[in-house]
N, C-alpha and C positions, 0 to 999 in steps of 0.2 A: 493514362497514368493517374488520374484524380482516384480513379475508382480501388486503387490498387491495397489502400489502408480501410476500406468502407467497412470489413469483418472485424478489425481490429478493434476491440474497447480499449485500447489504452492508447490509440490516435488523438492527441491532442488532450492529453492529460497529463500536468506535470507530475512530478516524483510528490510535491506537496500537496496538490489536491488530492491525490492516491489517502495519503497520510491523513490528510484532515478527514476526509468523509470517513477513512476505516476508525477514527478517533471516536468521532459522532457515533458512527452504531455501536461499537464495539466497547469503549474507553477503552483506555491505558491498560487498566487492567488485565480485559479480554481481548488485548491486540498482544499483552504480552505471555499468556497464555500459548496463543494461536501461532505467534513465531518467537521463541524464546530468545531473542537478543537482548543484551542489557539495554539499549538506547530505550527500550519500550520498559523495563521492570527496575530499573533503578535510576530515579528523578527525570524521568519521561519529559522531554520537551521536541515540538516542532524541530527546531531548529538542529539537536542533538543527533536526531531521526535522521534529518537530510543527510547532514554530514556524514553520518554513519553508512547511509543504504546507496550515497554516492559512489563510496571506495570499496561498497562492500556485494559484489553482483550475485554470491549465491542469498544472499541476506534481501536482496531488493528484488530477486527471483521470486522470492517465497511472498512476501509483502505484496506484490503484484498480481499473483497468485490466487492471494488469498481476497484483494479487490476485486477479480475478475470474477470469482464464485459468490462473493457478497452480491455484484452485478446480475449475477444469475438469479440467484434468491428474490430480489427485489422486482424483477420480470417475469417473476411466477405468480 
């Protein structure tokens, strides 16, 4: 059963770290480019982010997404 999440890059990552590190590479800016929801292009904060991509699963689809191929870039 241990082994069962071992493919998974998003085992053991919350919705926040997702958010911070796409922040870092990306900024605000190029995060709200990349998924156009307002939480990321109008007065961008952590915490506005959470709340939003909580209630919102095609929106935290995409966000997740979009960390998993940042993930891929940085392993090449």
């Amino acid at each position: 059963m241990a082994g069962t999440q071992a493919n998974n890059p998003l085992h053991g990552v919350t919705l926040e770290q997702i958010i911070n590190e796409l922040v870092a590479c990306h900024g605000w800016d190029g995060l709200g480019q990349a998924v156009r929801i307002r939480c990321f292009t109008h007065d961008p904060s952590v915490a506005s982010s959470l709340k939003f991509l909580r209630r919102t699963p095609w929106a935290r689809a995409q966000v997740e997404a979009l960390y998993v191929a940042m993930l891929d870039r940085r392993d090449r």
